[in-house]
VMD Tcl script that builds the backbone (N, CA, C; Angstrom):
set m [mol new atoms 468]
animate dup $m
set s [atomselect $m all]
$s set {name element resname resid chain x y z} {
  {N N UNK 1 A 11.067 -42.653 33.155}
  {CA C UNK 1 A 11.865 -41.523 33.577}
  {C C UNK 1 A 12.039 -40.483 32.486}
  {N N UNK 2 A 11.870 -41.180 30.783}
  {CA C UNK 2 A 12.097 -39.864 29.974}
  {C C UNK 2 A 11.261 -39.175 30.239}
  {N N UNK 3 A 9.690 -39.010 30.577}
  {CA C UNK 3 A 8.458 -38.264 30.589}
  {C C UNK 3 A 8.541 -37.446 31.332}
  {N N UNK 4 A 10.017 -37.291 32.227}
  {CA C UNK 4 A 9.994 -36.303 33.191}
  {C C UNK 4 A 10.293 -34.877 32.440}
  {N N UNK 5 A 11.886 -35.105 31.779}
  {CA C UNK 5 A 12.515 -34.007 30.973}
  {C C UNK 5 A 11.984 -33.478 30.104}
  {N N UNK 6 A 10.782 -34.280 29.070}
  {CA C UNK 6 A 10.103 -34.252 28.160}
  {C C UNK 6 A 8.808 -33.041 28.708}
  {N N UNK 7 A 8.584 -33.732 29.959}
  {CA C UNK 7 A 7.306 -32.724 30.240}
  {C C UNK 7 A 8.186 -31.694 30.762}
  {N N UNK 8 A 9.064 -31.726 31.432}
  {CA C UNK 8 A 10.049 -30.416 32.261}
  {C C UNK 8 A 9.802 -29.073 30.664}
  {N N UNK 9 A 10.437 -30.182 29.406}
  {CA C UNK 9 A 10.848 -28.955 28.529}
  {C C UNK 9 A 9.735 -28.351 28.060}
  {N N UNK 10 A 8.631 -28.933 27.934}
  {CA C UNK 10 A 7.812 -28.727 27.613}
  {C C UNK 10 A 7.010 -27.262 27.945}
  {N N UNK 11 A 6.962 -27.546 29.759}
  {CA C UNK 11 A 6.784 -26.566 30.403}
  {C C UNK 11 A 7.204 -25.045 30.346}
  {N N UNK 12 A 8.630 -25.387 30.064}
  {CA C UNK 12 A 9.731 -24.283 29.817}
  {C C UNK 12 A 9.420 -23.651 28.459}
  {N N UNK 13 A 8.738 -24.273 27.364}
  {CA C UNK 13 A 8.628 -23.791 26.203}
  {C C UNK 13 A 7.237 -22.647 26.239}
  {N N UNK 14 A 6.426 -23.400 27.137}
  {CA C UNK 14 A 5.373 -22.721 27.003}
  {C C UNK 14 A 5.224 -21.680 27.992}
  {N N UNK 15 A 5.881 -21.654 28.999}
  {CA C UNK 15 A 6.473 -20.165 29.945}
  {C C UNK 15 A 6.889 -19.254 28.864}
  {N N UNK 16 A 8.019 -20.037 28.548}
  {CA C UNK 16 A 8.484 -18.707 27.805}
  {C C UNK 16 A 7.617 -18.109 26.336}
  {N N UNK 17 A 6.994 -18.784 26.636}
  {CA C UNK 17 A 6.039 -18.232 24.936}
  {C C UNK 17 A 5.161 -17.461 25.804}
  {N N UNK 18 A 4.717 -17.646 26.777}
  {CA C UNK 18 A 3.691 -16.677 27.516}
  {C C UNK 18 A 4.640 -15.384 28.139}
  {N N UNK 19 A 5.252 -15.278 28.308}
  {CA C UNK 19 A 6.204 -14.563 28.704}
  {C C UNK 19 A 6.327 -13.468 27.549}
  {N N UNK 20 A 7.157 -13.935 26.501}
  {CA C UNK 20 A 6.928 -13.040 25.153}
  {C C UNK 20 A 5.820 -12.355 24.463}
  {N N UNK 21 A 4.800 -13.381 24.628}
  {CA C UNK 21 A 3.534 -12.782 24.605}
  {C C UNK 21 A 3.084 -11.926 25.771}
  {N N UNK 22 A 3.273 -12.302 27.280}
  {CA C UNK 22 A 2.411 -11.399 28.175}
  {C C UNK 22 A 3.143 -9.732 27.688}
  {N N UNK 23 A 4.933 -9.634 27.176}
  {CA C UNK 23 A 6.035 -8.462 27.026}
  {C C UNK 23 A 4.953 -8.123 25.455}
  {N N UNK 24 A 4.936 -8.657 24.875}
  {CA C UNK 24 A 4.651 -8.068 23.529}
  {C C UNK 24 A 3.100 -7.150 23.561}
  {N N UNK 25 A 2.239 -7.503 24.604}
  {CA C UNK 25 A 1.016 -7.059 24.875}
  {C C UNK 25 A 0.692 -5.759 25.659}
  {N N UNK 26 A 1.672 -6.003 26.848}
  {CA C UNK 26 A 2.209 -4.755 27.483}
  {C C UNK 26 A 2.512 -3.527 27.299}
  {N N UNK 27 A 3.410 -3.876 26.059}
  {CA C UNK 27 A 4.289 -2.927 25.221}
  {C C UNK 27 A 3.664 -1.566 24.582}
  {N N UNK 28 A 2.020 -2.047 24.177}
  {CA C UNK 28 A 1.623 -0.689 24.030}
  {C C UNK 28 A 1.422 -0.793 22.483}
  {N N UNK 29 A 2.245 -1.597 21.813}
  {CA C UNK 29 A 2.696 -1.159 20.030}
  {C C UNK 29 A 2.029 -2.657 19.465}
  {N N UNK 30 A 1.191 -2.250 18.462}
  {CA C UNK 30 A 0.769 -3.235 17.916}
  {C C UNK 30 A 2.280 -3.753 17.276}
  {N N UNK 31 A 1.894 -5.686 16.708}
  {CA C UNK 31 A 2.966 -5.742 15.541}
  {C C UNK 31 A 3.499 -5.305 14.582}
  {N N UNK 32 A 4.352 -5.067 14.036}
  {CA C UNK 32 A 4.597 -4.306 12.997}
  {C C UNK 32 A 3.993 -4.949 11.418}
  {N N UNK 33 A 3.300 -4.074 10.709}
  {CA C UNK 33 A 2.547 -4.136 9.526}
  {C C UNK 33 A 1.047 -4.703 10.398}
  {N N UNK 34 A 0.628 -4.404 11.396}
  {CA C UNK 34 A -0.791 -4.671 11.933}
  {C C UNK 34 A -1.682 -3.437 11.786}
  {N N UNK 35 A -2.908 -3.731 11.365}
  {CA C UNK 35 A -3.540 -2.317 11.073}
  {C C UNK 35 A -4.058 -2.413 12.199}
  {N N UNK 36 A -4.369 -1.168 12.844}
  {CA C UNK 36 A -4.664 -0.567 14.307}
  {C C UNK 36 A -6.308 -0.782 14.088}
  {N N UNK 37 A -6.556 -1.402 15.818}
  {CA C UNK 37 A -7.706 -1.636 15.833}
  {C C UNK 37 A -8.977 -0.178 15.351}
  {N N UNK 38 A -10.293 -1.032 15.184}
  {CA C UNK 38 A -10.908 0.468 14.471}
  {C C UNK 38 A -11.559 0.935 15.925}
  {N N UNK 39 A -11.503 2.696 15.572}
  {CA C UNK 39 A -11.684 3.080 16.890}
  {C C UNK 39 A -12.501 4.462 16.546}
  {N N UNK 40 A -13.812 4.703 16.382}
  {CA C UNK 40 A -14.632 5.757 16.057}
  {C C UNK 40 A -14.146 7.024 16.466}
  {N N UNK 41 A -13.058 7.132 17.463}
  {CA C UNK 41 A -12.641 8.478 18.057}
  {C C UNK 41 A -11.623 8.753 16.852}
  {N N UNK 42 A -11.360 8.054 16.193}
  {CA C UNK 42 A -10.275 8.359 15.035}
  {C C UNK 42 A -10.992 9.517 14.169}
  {N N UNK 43 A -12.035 9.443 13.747}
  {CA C UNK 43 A -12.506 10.023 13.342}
  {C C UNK 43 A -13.358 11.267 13.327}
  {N N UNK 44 A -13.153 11.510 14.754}
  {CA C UNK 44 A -13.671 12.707 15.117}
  {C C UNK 44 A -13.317 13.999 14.497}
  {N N UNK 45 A -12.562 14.338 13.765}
  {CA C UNK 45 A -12.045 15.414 13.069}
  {C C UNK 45 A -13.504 15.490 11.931}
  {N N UNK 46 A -13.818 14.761 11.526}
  {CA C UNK 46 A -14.705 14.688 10.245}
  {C C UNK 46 A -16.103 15.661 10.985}
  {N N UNK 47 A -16.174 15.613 12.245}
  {CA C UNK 47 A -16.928 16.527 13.167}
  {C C UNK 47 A -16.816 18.023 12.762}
  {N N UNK 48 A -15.348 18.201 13.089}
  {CA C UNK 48 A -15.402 19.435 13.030}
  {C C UNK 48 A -15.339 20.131 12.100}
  {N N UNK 49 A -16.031 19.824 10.628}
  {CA C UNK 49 A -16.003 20.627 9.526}
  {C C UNK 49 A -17.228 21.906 9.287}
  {N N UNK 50 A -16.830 23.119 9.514}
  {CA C UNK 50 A -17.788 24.048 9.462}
  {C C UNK 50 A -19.158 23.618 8.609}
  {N N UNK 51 A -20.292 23.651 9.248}
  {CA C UNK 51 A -21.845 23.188 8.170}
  {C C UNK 51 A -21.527 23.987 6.805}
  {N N UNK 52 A -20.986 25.219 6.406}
  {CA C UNK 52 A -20.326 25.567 5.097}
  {C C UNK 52 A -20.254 24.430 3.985}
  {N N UNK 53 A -18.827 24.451 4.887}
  {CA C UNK 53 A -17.660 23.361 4.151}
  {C C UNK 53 A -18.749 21.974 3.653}
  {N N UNK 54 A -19.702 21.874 5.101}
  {CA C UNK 54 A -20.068 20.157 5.066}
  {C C UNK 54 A -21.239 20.603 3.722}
  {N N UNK 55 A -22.180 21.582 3.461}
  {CA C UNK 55 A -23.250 21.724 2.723}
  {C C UNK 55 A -22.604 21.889 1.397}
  {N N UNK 56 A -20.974 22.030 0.944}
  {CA C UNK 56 A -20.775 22.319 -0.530}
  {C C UNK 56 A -20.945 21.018 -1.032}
  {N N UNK 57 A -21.260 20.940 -2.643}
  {CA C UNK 57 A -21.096 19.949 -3.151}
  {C C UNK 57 A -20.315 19.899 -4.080}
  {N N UNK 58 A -19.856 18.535 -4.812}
  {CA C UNK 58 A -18.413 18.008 -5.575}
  {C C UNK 58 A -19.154 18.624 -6.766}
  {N N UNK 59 A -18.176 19.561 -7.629}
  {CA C UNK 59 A -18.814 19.914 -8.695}
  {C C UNK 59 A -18.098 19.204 -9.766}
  {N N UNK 60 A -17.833 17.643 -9.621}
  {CA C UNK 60 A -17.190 17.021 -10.355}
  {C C UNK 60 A -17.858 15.861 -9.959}
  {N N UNK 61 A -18.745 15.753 -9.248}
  {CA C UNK 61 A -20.132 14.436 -8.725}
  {C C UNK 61 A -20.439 13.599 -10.325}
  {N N UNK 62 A -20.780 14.719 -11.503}
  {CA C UNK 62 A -21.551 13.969 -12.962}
  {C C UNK 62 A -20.084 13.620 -13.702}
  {N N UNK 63 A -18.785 14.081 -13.145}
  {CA C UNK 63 A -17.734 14.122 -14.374}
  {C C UNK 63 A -17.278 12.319 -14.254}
  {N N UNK 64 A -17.859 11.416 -15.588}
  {CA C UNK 64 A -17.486 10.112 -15.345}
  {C C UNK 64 A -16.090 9.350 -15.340}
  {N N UNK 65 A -14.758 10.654 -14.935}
  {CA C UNK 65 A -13.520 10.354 -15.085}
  {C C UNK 65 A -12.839 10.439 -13.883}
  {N N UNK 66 A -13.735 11.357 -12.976}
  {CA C UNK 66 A -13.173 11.923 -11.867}
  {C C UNK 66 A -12.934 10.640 -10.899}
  {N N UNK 67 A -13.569 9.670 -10.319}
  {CA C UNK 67 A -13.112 8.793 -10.006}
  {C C UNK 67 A -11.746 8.124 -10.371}
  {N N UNK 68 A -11.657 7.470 -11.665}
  {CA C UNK 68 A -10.545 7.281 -11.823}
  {C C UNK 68 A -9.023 8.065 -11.788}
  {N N UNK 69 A -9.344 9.762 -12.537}
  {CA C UNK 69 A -8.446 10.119 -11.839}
  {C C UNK 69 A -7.871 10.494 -10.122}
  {N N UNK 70 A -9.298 10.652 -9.339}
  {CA C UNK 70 A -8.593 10.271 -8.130}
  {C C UNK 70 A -8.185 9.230 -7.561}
  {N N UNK 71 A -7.981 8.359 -8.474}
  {CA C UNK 71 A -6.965 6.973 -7.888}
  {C C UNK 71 A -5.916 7.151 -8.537}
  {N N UNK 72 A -5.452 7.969 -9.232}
  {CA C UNK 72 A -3.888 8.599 -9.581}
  {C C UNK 72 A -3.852 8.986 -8.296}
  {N N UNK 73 A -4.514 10.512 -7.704}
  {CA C UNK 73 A -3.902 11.110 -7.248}
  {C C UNK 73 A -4.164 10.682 -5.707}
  {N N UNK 74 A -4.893 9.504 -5.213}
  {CA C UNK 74 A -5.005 8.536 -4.108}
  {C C UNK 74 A -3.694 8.094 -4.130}
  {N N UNK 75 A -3.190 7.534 -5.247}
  {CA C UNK 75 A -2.066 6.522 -5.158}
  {C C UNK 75 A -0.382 7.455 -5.065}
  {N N UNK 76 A -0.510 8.650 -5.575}
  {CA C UNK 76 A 0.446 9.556 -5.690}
  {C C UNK 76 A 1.013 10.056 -4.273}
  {N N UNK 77 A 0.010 10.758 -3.611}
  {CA C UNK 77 A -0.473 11.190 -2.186}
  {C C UNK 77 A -1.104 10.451 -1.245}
  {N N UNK 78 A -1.518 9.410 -0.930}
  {CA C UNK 78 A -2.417 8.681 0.218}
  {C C UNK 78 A -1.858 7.627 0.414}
  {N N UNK 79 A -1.700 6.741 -0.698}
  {CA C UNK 79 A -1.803 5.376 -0.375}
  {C C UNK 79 A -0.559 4.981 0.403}
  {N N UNK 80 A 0.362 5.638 0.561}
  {CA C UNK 80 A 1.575 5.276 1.550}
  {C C UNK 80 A 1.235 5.014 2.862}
  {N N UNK 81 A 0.128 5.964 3.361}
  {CA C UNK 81 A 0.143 6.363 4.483}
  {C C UNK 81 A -1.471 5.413 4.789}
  {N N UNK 82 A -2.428 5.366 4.177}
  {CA C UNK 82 A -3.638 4.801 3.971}
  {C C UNK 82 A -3.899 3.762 3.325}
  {N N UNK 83 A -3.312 3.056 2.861}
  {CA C UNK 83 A -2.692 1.791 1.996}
  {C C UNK 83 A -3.452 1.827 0.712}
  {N N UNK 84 A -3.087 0.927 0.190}
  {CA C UNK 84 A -3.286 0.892 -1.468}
  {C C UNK 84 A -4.438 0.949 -1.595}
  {N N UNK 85 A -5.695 0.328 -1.448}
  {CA C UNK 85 A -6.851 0.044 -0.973}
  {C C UNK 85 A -8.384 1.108 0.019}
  {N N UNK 86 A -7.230 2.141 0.423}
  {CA C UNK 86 A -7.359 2.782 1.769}
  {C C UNK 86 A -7.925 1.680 2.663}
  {N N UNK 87 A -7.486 0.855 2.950}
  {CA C UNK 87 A -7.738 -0.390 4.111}
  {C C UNK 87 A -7.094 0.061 5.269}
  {N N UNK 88 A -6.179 0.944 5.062}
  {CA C UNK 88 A -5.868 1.820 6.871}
  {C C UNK 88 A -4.548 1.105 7.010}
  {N N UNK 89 A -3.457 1.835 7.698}
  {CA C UNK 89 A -2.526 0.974 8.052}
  {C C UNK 89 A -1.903 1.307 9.611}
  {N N UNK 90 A -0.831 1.418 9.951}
  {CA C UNK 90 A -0.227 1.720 11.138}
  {C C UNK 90 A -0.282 3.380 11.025}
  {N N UNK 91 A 0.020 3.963 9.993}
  {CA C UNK 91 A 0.283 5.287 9.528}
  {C C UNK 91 A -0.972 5.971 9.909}
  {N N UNK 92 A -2.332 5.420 9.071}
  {CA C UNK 92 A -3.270 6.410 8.874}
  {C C UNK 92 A -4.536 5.588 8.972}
  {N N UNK 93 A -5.297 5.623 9.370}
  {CA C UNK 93 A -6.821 4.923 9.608}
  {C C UNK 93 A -7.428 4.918 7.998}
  {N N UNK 94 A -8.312 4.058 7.964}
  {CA C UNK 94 A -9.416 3.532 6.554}
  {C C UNK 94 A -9.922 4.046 6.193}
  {N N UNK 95 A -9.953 4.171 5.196}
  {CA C UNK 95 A -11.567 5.294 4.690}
  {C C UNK 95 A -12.142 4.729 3.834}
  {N N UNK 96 A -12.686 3.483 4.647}
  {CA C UNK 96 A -13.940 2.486 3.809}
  {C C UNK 96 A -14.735 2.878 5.097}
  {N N UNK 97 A -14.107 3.132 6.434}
  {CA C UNK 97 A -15.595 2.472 7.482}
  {C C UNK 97 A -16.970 3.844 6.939}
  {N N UNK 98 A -17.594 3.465 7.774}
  {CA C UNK 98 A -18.702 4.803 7.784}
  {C C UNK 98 A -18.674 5.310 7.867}
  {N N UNK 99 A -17.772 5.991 8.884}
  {CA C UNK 99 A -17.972 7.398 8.652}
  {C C UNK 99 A -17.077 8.241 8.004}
  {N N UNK 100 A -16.249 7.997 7.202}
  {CA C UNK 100 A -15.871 8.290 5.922}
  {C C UNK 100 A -17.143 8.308 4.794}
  {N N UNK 101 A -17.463 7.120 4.605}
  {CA C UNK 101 A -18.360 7.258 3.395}
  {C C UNK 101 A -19.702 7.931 3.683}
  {N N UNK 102 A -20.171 8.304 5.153}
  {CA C UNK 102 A -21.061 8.648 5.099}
  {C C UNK 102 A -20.903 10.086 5.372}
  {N N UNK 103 A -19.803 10.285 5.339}
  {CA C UNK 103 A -19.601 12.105 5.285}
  {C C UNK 103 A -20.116 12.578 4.080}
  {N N UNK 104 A -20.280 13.672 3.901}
  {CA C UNK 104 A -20.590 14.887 2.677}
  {C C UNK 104 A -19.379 14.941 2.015}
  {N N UNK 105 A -19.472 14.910 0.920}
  {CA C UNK 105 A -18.282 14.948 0.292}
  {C C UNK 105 A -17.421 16.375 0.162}
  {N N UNK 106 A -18.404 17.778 1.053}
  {CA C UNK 106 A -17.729 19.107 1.135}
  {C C UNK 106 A -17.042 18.854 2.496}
  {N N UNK 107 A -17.351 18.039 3.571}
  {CA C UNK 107 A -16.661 17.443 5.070}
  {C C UNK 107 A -15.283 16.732 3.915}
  {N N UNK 108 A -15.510 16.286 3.304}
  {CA C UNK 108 A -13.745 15.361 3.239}
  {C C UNK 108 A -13.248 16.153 2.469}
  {N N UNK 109 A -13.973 16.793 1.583}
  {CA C UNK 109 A -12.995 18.140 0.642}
  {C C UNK 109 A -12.252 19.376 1.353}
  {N N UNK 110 A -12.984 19.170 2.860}
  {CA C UNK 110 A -12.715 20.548 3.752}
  {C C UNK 110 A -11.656 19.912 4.722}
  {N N UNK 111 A -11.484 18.242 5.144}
  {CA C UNK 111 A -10.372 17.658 5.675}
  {C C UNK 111 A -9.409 17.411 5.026}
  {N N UNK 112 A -9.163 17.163 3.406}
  {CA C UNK 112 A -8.159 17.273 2.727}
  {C C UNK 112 A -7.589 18.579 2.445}
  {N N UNK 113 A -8.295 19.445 2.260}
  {CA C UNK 113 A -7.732 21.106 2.354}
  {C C UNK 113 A -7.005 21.291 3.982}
  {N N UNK 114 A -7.485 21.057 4.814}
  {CA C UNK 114 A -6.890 21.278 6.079}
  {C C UNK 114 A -6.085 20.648 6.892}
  {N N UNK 115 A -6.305 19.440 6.216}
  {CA C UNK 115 A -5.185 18.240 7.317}
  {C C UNK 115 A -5.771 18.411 8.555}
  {N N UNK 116 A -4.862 17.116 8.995}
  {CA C UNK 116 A -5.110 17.219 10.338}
  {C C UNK 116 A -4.082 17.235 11.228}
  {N N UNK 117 A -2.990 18.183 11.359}
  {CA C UNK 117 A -1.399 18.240 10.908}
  {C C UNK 117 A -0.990 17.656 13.015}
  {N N UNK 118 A -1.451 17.519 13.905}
  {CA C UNK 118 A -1.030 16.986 14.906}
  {C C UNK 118 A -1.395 15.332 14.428}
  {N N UNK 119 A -2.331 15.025 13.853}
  {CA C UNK 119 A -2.435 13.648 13.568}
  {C C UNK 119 A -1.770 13.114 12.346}
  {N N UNK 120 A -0.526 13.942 11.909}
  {CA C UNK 120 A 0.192 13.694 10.791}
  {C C UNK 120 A -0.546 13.666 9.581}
  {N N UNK 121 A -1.631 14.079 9.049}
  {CA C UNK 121 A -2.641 14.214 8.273}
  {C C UNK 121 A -1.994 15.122 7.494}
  {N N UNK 122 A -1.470 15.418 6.153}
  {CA C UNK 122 A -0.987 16.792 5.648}
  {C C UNK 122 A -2.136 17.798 5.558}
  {N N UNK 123 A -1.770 18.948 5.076}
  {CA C UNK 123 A -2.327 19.702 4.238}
  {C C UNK 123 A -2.367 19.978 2.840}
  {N N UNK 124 A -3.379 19.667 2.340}
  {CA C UNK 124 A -3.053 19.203 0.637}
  {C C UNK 124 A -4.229 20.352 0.186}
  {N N UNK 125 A -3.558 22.021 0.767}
  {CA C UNK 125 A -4.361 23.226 0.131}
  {C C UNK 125 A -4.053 23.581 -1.227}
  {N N UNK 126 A -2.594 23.139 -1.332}
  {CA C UNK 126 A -1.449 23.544 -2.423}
  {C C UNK 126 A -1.810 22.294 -3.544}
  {N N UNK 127 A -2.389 21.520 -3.373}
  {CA C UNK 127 A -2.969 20.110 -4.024}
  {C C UNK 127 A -3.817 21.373 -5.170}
  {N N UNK 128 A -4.303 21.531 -6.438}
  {CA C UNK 128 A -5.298 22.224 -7.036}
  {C C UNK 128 A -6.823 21.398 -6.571}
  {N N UNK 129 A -7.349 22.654 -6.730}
  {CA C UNK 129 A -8.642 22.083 -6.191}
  {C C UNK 129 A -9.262 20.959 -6.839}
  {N N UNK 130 A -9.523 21.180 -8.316}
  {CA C UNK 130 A -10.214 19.867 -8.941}
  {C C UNK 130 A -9.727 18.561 -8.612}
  {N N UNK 131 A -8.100 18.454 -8.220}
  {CA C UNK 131 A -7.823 16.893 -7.727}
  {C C UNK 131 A -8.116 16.811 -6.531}
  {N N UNK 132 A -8.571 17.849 -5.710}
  {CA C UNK 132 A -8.782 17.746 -4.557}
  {C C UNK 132 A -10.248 16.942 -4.351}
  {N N UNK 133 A -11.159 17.586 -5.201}
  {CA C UNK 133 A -12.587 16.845 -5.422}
  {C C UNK 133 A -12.356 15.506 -6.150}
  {N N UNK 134 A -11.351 15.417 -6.867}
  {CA C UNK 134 A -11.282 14.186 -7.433}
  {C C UNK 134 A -11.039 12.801 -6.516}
  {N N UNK 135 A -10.355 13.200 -5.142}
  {CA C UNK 135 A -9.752 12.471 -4.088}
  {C C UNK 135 A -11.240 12.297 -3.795}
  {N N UNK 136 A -11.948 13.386 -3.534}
  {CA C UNK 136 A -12.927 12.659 -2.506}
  {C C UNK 136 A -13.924 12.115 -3.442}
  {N N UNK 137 A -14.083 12.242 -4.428}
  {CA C UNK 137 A -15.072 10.904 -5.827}
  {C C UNK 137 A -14.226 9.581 -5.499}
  {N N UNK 138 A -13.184 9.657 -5.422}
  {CA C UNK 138 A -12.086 8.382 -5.551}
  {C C UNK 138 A -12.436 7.760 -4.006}
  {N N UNK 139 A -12.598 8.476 -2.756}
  {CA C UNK 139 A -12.819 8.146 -1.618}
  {C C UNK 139 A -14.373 7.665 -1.566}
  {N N UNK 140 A -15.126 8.486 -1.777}
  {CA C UNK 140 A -16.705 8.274 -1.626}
  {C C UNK 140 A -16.992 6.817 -2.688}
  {N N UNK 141 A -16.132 6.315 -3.182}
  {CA C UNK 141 A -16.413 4.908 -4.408}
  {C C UNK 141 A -15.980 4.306 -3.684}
  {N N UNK 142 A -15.070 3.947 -2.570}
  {CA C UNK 142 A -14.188 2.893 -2.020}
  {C C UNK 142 A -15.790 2.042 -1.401}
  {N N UNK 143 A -16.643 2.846 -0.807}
  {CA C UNK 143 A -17.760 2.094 -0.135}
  {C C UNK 143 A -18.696 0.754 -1.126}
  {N N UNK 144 A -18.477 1.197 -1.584}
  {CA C UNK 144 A -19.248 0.293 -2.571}
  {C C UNK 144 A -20.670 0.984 -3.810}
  {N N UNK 145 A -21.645 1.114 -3.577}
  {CA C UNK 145 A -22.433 1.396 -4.450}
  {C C UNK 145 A -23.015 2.766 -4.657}
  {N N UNK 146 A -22.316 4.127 -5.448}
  {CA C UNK 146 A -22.748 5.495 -5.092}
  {C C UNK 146 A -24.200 5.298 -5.216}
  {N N UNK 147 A -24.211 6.809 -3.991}
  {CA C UNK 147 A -25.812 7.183 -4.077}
  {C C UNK 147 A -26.298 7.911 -5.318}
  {N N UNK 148 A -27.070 7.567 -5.492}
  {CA C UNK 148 A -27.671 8.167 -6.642}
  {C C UNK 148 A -27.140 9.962 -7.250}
  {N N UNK 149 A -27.357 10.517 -5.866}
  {CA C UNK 149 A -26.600 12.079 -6.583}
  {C C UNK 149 A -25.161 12.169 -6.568}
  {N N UNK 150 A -24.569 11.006 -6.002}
  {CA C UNK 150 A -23.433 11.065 -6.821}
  {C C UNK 150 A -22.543 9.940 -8.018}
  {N N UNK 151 A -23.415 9.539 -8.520}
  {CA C UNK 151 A -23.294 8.365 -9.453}
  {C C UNK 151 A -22.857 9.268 -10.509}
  {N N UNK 152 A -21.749 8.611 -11.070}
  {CA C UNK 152 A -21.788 9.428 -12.464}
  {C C UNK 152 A -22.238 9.281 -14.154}
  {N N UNK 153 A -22.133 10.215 -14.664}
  {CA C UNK 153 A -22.913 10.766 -15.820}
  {C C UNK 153 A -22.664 9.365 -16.852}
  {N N UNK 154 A -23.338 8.366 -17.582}
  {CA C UNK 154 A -22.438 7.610 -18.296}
  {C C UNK 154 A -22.410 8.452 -19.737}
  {N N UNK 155 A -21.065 8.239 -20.400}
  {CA C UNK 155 A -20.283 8.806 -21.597}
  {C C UNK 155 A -21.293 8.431 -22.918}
  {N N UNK 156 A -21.749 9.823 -23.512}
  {CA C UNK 156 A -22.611 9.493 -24.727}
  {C C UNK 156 A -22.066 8.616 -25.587}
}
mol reanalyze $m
mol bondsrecalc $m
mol representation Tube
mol addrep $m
């Protein structure tokens, strides 16, 4: 006769866990501190950078410091919103996947000048320009191995 109550509660435990789960799924809102699934439409802004903007190049590509200082100014300005890492968070999408790194580095110099201010993206025009190129040396390294024209200069 105990195997009755035992399985009764049992039952009841696992309703209600499906229950919380079927409400928590519904809801629309990932968990909180969950990075949002990756979703290529996120990135559609990187589209619309005038061929201009996309054909300039980083005139700080050979400077072998500029990287590091744009992880000052990554960590000063970004990383709140883009995490420490830029691993993406609830706030702001990654800028390791591809098409970040496979942008032109005048496309992310021309999205950090402009924001993307309905997608809470600032505008970082008022940023001086050289840290502005420095962000995107600091961004274009997150991928892993620069391309050759933008590898930098090593120190005599």
């Amino acid at each position: 006769m105990k195997a009755v109550p035992a399985a009764l509660a049992v039952s009841i435990s696992l309703l209600t866990l499906s229950v919380a789960l079927a409400q928590s799924r519904s809801s629309g809102k990932p968990p909180a501190g969950a990075v949002p699934k990756y979703d290529p439409a996120i990135y559609a802004e990187l589209q619309k950078a005038p061929e201009k903007a996309r054909k300039r190049t980083n005139p700080l590509q050979n400077d072998p410091d500029a990287v590091a200082a744009g992880a000052i100014v990554f960590e000063q300005h970004c990383a709140e919103c883009h995490g420490n890492s830029a691993e993406g968070s609830r706030k702001a999408p990654s800028l390791q996947v591809p098409e970040v790194q496979n942008a032109t580095p005048g496309t992310l110099f021309w999205l950090l000048t402009n924001g993307v201010v309905r997608k809470k993206m600032p505008v970082w025009s008022k940023l001086p320009e050289p840290q502005r190129w420095q962000l995107v040396r600091y961004i274009k390294s997150l991928g892993g191995p620069t391309p050759a024209g933008d590898s930098p200069v090593p120190k005599p």
